[in-house]
C-alpha positions in Angstrom: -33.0 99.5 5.0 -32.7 99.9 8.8 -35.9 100.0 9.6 -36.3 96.2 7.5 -32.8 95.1 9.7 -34.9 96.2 12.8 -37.7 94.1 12.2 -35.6 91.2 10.9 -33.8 91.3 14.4 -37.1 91.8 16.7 -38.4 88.9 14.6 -35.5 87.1 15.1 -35.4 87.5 19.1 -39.0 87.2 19.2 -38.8 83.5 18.3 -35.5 82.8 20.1 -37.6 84.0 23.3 -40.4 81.9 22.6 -38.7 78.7 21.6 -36.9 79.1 24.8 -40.1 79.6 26.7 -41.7 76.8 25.1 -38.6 74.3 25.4 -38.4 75.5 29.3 -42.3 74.6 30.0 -41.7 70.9 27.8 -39.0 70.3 30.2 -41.3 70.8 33.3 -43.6 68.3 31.4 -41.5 65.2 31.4 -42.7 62.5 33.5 -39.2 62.9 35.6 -39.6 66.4 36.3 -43.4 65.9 37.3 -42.4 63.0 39.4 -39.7 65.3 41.1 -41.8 68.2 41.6 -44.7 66.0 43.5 -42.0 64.7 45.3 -40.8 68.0 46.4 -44.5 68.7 47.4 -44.8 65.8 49.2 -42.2 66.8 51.4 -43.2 70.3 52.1 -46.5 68.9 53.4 -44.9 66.3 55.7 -42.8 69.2 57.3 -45.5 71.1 57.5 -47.7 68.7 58.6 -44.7 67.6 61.5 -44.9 71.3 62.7 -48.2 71.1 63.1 -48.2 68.2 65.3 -45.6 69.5 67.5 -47.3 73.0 67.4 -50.3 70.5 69.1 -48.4 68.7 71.3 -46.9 71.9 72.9 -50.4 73.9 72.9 -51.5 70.1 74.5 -48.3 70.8 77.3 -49.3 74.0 78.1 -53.0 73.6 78.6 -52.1 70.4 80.6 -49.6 72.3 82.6 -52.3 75.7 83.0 -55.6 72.8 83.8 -53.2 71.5 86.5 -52.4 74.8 88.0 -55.9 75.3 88.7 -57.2 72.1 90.0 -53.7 72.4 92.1 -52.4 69.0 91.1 -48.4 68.3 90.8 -47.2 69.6 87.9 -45.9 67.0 85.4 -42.7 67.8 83.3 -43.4 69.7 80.6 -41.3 67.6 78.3 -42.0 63.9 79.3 -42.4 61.6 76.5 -45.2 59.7 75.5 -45.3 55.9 76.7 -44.1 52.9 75.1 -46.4 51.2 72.4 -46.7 48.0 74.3 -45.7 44.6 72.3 -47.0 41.2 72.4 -45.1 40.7 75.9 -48.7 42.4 77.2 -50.8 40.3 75.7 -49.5 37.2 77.3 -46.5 34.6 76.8 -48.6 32.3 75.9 -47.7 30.3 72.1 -51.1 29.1 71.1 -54.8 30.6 71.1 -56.3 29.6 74.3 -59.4 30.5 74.1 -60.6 27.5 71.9 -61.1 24.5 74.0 -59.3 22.2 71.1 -56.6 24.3 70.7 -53.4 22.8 70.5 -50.7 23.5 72.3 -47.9 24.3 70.6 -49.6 25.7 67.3 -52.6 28.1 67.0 -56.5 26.8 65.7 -56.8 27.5 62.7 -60.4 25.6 61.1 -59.3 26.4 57.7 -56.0 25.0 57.5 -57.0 22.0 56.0 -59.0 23.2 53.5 
């Protein structure tokens, strides 16, 4: 009699495990979860791809600071920033492409406006 009770129970805590294993790995299969777990891994990457870079720029610092040191140029601060990206100010004020000779003043050429 107890040794059938045993089994029973076993049996019995044997599936309850496995249902639950099985219910926990078909929740990790929904498309929401997936979505949320490449999410997460997406993230990771971009830190670890943003310490890298600034792992770069400061081996870039240093080497720029030690290649000045012995060609016994003024050292630069270690921490300047980069320059400005430049915006169409360089390129010119000018409002119209100049560099067709029918180009009109006040709008740009374009040969297949028309069309």
């Amino acid at each position: 009699m107890f040794r059938r009770t045993f089994w029973f129970t076993a049996g019995a805590a044997a599936g309850v495990w496995a249902t639950t294993k099985v219910n926990r790995k078909l929740r990790q299969l929904t498309p929401e979860s997936l979505a949320a777990q490449a999410a997460n891994k997406a993230i990771e990457t971009g830190h670890r791809l943003k310490d890298f870079a600034l792992d770069v720029r400061a081996g870039m610092v240093q080497r720029e600071a030690e290649l000045g040191e012995a060609l016994g140029l003024e050292a630069a601060p270690a921490d300047r920033e980069l320059p400005a990206q430049r915006g169409r100010a360089a390129l010119g004020n000018t409002p119209y492409n100049t560099t067709h000779p029918h180009a009109h003043p006040t709008r740009s050429y374009n040969r297949n406006e028309d069309h």
